[in-house]
C-alpha positions as CSV (number, residue, x, y, z in Angstrom):
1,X,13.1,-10.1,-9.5
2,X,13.0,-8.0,-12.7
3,X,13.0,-4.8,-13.1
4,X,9.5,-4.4,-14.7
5,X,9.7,-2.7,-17.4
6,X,8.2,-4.6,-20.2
7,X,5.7,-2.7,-22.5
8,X,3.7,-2.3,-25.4
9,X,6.1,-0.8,-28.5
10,X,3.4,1.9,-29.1
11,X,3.4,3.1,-25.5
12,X,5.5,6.5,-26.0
13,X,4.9,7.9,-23.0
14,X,6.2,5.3,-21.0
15,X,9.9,6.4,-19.3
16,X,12.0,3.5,-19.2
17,X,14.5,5.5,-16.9
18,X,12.3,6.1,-14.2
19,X,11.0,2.4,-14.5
20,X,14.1,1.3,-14.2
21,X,15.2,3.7,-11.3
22,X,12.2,2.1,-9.2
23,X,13.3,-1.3,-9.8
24,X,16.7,-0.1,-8.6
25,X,14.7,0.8,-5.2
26,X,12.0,-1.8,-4.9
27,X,15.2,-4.7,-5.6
28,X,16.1,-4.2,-2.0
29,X,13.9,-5.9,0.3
30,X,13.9,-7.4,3.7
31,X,15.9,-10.5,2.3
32,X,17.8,-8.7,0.2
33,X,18.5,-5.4,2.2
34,X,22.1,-5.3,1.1
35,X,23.7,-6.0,-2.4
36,X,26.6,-5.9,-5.1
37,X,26.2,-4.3,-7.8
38,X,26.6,-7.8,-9.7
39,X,23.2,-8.8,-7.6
40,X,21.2,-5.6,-8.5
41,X,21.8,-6.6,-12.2
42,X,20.7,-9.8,-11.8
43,X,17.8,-8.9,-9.4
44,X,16.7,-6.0,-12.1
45,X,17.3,-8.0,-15.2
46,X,19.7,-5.4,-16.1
47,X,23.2,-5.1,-17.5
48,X,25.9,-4.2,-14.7
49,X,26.9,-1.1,-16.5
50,X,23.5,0.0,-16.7
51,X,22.9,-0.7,-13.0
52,X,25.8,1.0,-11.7
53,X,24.8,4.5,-13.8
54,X,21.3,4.0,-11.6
55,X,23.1,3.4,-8.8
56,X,25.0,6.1,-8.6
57,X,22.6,8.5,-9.3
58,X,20.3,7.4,-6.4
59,X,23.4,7.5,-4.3
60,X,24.1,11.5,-5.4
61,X,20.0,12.3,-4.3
62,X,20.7,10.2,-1.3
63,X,18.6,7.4,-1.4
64,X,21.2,4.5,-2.0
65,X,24.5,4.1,0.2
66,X,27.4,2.6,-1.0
67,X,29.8,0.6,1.3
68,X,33.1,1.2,-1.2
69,X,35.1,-1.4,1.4
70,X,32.6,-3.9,0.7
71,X,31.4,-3.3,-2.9
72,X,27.2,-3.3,-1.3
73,X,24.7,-1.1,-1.8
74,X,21.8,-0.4,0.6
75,X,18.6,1.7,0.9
76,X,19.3,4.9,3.0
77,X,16.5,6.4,5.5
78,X,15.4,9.2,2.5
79,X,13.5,6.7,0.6
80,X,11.4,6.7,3.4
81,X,10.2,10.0,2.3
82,X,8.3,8.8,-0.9
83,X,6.1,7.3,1.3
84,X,5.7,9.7,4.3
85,X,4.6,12.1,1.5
86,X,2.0,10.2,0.8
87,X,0.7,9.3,4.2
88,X,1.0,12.7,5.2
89,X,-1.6,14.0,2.3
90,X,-3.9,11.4,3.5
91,X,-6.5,13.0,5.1
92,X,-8.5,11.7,8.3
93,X,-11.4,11.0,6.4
94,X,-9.1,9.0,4.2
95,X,-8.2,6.8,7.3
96,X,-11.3,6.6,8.6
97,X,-13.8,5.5,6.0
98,X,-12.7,2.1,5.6
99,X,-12.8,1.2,9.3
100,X,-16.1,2.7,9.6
101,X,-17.5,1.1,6.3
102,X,-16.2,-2.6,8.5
103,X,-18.0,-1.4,11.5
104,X,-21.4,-0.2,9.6
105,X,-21.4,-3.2,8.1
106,X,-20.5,-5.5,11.1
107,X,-23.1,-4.2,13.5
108,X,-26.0,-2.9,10.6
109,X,-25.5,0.9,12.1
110,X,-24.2,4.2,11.2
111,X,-20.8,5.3,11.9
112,X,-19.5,8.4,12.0
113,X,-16.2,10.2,13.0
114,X,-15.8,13.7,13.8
115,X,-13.9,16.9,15.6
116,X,-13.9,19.9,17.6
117,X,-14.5,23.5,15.7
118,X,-15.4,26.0,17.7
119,X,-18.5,24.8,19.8
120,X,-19.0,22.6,17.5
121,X,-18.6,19.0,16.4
122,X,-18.1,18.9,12.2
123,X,-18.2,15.3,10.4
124,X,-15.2,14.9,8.8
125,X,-16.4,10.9,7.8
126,X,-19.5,9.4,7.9
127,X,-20.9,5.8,6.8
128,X,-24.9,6.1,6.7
129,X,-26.4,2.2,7.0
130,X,-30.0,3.8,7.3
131,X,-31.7,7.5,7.8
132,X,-32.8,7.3,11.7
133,X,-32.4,11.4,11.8
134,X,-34.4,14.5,11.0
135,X,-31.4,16.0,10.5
136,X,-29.6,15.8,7.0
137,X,-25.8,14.2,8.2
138,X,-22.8,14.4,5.8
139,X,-19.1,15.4,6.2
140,X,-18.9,18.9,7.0
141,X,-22.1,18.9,9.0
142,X,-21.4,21.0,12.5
143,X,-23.9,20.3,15.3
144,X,-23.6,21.3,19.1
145,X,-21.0,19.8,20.7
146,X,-22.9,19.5,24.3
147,X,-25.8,17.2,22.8
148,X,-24.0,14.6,20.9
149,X,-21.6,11.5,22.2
150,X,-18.9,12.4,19.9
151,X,-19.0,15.9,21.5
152,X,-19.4,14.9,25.0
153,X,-16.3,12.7,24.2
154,X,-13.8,15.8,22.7
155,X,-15.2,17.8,25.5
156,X,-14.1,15.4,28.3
157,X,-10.6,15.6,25.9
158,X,-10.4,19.3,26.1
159,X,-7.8,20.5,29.0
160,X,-9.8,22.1,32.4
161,X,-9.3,25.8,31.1
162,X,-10.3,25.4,27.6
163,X,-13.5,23.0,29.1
164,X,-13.9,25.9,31.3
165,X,-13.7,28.5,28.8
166,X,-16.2,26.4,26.7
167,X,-19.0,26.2,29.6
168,X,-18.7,30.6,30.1
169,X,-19.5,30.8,26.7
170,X,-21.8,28.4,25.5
171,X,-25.2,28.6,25.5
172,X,-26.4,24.9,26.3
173,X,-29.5,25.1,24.3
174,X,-32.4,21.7,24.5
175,X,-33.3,20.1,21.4
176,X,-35.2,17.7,23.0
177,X,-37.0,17.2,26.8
178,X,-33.8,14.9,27.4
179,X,-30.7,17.5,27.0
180,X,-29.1,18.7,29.3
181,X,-28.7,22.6,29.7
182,X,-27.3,22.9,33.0
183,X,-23.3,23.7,33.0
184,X,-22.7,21.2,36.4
185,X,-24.7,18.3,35.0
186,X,-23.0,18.5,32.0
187,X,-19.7,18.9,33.5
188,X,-20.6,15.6,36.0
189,X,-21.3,13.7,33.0
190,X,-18.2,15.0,30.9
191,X,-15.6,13.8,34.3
192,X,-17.8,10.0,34.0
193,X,-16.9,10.4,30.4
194,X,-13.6,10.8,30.9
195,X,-13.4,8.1,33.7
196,X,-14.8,5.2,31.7
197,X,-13.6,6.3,27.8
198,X,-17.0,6.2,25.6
199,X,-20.1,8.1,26.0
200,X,-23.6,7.2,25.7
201,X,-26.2,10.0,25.0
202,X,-29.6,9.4,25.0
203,X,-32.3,11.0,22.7
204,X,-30.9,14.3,23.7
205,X,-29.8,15.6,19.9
206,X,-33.1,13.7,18.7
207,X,-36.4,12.2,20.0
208,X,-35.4,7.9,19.0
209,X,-32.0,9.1,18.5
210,X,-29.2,7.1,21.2
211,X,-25.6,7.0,20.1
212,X,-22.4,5.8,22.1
213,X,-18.8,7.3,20.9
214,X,-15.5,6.5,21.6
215,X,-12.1,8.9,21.6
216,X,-9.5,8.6,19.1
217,X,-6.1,9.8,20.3
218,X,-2.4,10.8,19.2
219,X,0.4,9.0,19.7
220,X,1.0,11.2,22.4
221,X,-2.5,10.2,23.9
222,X,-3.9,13.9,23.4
223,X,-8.1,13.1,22.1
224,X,-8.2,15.2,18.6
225,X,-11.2,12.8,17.1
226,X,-14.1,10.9,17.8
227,X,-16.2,8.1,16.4
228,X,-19.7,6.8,17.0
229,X,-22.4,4.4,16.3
230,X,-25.8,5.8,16.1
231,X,-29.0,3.7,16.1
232,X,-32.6,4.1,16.4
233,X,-34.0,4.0,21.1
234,X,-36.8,1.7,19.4
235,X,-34.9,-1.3,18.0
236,X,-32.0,-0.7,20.5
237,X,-31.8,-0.4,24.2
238,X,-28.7,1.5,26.0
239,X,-28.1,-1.6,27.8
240,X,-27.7,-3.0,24.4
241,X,-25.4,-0.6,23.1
242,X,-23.0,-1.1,25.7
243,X,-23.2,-4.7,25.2
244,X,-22.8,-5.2,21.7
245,X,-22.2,-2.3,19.8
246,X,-19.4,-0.3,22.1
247,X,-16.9,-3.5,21.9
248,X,-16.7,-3.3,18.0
249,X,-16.5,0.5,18.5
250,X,-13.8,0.5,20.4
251,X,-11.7,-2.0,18.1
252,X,-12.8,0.1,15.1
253,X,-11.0,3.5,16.7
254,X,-8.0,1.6,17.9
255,X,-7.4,0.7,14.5
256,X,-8.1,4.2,13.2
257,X,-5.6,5.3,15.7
258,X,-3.0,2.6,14.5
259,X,-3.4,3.6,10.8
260,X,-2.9,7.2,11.5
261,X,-0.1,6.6,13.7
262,X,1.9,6.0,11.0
263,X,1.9,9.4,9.8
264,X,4.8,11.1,10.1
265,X,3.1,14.5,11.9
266,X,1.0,13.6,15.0
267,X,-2.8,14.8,13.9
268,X,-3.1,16.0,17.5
269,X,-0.7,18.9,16.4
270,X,-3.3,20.0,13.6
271,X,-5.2,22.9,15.0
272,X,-8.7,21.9,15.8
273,X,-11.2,22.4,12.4
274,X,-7.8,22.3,10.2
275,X,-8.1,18.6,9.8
276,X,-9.2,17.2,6.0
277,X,-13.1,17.4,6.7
């Protein structure tokens, strides 16, 4: 290991101290979680003296811990923060695009993931394979929740007051001769929903238009997402969606879920429409 800091002469704006701090950090790895200070040195290409100074400092900010007894030096928990910092300006669409770019790619479909505003669903990451809808799709577009699989699935994820609340208010409005308007048929559906974990609608947002979504949860299991594969009734039947595209949909979320579990807030505690749309 060295401590990387080789450069052009001519590159003035380069900070060797700050290089060299990092290679202080990055020295220490799973082999080597513990060393002397002789070891740093020779892991960072640098002189002991010079080591020490770094050392020391990043033991003061509390990064470094230093076992006086046994002359070693280890990372302490803090240095985690650099990275949480990071993760935690990531935003869902961040997360999310790269799964769902693997997915429209794998299965020749768009993908899509959104949440709840309001009544509401709002795109906060979209993958667009081929234009199968009227409708003009990008993040940031809302439509109504009641008509679309990623809203039937946040519904069915909504707690029985706030679903409640939600059917009082709502106007269930058809878009086509296949939505559903009445409050108990859609509240039926929403409890099958919620029994098997996807939902298929059916030409109910648009005429030609199925989709089937899939929840994406919390750690703590609460739904604050959704994500979908939508594809044209003509070239796909909804026998065929449940056979070949809702396994890879349901892969495709549990790895969303896995990559945003590692964020050091739980999105679910985001208020709904606060997420990075």
């Amino acid at each position: 290991m060295t401590d990387g800091t080789r450069r052009s002469p001519r590159d003035t704006d380069f900070v060797q101290s700050l290089a060299r701090g990092l290679a202080i950090v990055n020295a220490f790895d799973a082999e080597h979680p513990r060393m002397t200070l002789s070891e740093v040195a020779r892991a960072t290409d640098m002189a002991p003296a010079t080591a020490r100074r770094f050392l020391l400092t990043l033991a003061q900010l509390g990064y470094v811990d230093h076992d006086h007894d046994r002359g070693v030096y280890q990372l302490r928990a803090r240095v985690l923060d650099l990275g949480y910092r990071y993760l935690s300006r990531l935003s869902i669409r961040d997360v999310a695009e790269p799964h769902l770019q693997q997915l429209a790619t794998e299965v020749h479909e768009s993908s899509s993931l959104s949440i709840l505003d309001g009544d509401d669903i709002v795109y906060a990451a979209r993958v667009s394979i081929t234009r199968i809808i009227a409708i003009a799709i990008g993040v940031g577009t809302r439509l109504p929740a009641h008509l679309t699989s990623m809203g039937r699935i946040l519904l069915a994820g909504l707690p029985e007051e706030e679903l409640e609340e939600y059917l009082a208010r709502t106007p269930l409005t058809a878009w086509t001769s296949h939505s559903l308007t009445e409050p108990e048929a859609l509240r039926a559906d929403l409890a099958q929903v919620r029994k098997q974990g996807w939902s298929i609608v059916d030409q109910e947002l648009e005429q030609g238009l199925r989709a089937v979504a899939v929840p994406v949860r919390s750690r703590s299991g609460v739904t604050f997402a959704a994500v979908n594969i939508s594809t044209h009734a003509n070239r796909t039947s909804v026998e065929d969606i449940r056979r070949q595209l809702l396994p890879p949909l349901l892969s495709t979320a549990s790895r969303i879920e896995a990559d945003l579990h590692s964020y050091p807030a739980d999105p679910a505690a985001t208020p709904r429409g606060g997420a990075h749309a």
